[in-house]
C-alpha positions as CSV (number, residue, x, y, z in Angstrom):
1,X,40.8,130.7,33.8
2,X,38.4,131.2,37.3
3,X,36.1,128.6,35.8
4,X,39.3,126.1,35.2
5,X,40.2,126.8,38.8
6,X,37.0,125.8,40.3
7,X,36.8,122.5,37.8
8,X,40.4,121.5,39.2
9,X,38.8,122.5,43.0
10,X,35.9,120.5,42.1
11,X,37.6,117.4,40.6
12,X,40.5,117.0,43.7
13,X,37.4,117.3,46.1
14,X,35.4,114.6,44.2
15,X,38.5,112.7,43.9
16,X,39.3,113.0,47.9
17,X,35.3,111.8,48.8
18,X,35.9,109.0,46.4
19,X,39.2,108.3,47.8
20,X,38.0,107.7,51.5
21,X,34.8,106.8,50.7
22,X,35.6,102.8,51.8
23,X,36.9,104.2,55.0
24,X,33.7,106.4,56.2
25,X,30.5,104.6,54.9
26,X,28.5,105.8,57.9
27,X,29.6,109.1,57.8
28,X,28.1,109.2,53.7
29,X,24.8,108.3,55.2
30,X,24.6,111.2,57.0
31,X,25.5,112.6,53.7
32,X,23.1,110.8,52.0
33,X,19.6,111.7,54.6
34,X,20.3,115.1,55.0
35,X,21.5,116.0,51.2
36,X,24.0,118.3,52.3
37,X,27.6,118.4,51.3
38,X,30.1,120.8,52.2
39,X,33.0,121.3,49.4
40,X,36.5,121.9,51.2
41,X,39.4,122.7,48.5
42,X,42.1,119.9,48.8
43,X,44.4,120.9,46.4
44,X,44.4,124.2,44.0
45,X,46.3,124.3,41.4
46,X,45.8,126.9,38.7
47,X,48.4,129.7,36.6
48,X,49.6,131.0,39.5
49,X,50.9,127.4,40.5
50,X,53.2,127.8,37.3
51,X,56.0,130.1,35.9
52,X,55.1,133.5,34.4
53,X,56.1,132.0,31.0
54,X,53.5,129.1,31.4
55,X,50.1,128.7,32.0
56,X,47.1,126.9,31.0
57,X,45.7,126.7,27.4
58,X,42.8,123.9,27.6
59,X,42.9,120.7,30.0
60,X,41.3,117.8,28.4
61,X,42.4,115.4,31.4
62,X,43.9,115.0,34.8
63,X,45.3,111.9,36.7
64,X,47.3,111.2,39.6
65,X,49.9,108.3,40.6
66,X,50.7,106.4,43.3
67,X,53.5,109.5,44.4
68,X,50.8,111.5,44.4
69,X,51.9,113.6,41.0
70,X,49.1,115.2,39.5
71,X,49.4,115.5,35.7
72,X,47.1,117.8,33.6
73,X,47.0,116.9,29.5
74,X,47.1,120.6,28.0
75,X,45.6,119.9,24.9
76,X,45.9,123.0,23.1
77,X,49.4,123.2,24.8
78,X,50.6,119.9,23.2
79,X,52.1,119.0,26.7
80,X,51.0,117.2,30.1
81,X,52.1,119.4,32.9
82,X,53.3,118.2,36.1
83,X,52.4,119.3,39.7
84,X,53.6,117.6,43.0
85,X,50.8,117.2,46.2
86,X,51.5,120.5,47.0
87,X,50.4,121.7,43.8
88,X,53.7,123.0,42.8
89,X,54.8,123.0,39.1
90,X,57.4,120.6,38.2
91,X,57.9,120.2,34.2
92,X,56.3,119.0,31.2
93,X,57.5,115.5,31.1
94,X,55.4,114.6,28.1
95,X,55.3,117.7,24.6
96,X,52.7,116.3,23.3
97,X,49.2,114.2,24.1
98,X,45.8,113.6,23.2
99,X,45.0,112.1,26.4
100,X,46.4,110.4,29.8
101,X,44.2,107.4,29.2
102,X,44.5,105.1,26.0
103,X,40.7,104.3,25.4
């Protein structure tokens, strides 16, 4: 489960720098000379975000709307679980998926 914590870490952080990326071009070439880049955790969201009786099996994808839901596709679960910004744990509005994105 520590290494799914650091993937989520990972991802929201990726997801943040991508996010702003329009807004702070020059800032990413200072990025980009010195090759340094300093992770800061956004968002953590792991099985102590959840109830004892739920928890994480294997994630096979995570998205985020417009609201600013996050939505992780347990795949050995059967079930998408939702999180607010906050990382709180809000239901599984979905029992069963193979993926968040029809490809």
């Amino acid at each position: 489960m520590r290494n799914l914590k650091y993937r989520l870490i990972l991802l929201f952080v990726l997801i943040f720098f991508v996010s702003g990326a329009s807004k702070s071009e020059k800032s990413l070439i200072g990025i980009y000379k010195s090759g340094t880049v300093r992770f800061v955790p956004v968002l953590t969201i792991d099985d102590t975000s959840m109830p004892d009786n739920i928890f994480f099996e294997s994630i096979s994808d995570i998205e985020c709307d417009n609201d600013g839901y996050v939505y992780a596709c347990d795949y050995r679960a059967s079930n998408i679980k939702k999180f607010d910004s906050l990382g709180k744990y809000h239901c599984c509005p979905v029992k069963k998926c193979k993926s968040l994105v029809n490809h």
